[in-house]
N, C-alpha and C positions, 0 to 999 in steps of 0.2 A: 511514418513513425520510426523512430530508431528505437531498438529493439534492449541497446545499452546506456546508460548515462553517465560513468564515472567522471567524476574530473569535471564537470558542469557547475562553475562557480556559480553565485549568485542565483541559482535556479530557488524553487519551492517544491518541494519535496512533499509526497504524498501516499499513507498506506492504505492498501485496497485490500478489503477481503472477501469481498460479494454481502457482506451485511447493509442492513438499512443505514448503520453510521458510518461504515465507507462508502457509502453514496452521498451523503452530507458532507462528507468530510472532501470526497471530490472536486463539489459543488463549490463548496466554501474556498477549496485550491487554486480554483480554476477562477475564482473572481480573484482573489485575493493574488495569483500572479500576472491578471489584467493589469490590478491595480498597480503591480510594482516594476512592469514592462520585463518581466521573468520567465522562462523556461518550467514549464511544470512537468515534473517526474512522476508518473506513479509507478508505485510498488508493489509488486504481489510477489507471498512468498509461500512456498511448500516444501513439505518434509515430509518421512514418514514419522509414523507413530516409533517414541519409543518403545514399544514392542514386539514392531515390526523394521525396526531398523535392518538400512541397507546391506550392511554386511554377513544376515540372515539368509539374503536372498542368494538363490542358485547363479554360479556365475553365468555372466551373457541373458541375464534377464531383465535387458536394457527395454525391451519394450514396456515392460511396468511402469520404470522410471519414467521414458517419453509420454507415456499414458496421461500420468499425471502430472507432467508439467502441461501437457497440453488442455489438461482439465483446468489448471492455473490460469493458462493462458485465455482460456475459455469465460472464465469467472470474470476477469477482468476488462474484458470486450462487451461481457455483459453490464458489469457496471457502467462502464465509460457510457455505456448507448442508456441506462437510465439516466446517468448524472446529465447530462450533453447532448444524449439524441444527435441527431446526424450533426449540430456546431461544435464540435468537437478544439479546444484550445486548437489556435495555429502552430504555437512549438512545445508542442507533448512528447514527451519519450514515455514509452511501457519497457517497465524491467521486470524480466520477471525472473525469481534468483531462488535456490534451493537453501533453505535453512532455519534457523530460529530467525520471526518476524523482528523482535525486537532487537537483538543483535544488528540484524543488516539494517532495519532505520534507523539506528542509532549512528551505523558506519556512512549510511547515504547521507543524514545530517552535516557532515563535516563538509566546509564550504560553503553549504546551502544557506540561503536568506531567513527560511521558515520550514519545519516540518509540519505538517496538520494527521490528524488520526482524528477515528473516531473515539467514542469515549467509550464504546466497548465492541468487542466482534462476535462471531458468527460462535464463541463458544462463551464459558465462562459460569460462572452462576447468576443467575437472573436477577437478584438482591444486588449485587454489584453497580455501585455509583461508575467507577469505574474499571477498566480492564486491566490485568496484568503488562501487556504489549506495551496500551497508551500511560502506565504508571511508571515503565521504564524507561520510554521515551522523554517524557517531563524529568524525567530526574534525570537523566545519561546523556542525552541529545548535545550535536555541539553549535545548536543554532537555538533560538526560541520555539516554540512549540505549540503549537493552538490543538487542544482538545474540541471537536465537535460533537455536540448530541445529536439525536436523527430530528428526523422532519425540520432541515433547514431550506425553508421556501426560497423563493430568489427575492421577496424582499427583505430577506431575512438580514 
């Protein structure tokens, strides 16, 4: 797996967040760039709280930061081995990038054949049809955009 993807035309682009709909929405990725003989990216992305923004923190308290990217990176290994289990797409790249989710898939879009999201993640308010993330995607993205709900089986 390469660890970056910029610049990967024609790929299928994918946001992960360790929710039940970023594992459909994997699922859904990973057929969907069989079908189109594509490169599948997924994306995982972390921040701190604005509350706790980085420039609060004591300088050289870079281990926090690695911390949680590697809890990122961690979230995202987990889903892949739900969505995939050990068959894992043969050309997957994991990115995993520091910042607003919907900002960077909106930038990873550019080029890309497809972005897929889930229709909502791991926050949110539970009445919500859809998410904030996947509402800014559909409207900003500069490719089409497939919204997934969870429990999408493989005959789905």
């Amino acid at each position: 797996m390469n660890e970056s993807s910029p610049g990967r035309a024609g790929r299928v682009v994918v946001g992960v967040d360790g929710s039940e709909y970023s594992t459909a929405a994997l699922r859904m990725a990973g057929r969907m760039a069989a079908a189109l003989g594509a490169p599948l990216t997924a994306v995982t992305c972390w921040s701190l709280s604005d509350f706790y923004i980085s420039g609060y923190l004591p300088v050289g308290n870079d281990a926090m930061k690695n911390q949680l990217e590697d809890e990122a990176r961690r979230q995202v290994d987990l889903a892949l081995e739900r969505a995939f289990g050990e068959d894992r797409p043969k050309d997957l790249d994991v990115d995993v990038r520091y910042g607003s989710t919907a900002k960077i898939l909106i930038e990873e879009s550019r080029g890309a054949q497809l972005l897929v999201v889930g229709r909502r993640g791991s926050g949110g308010f539970l009445g919500q049809t859809i998410g904030s993330v996947s509402a800014a995607c559909a409207a900003h993205a500069h490719c089409p955009v497939l919204v997934v709900g969870g429990d999408q089986s493989e005959g789905d």
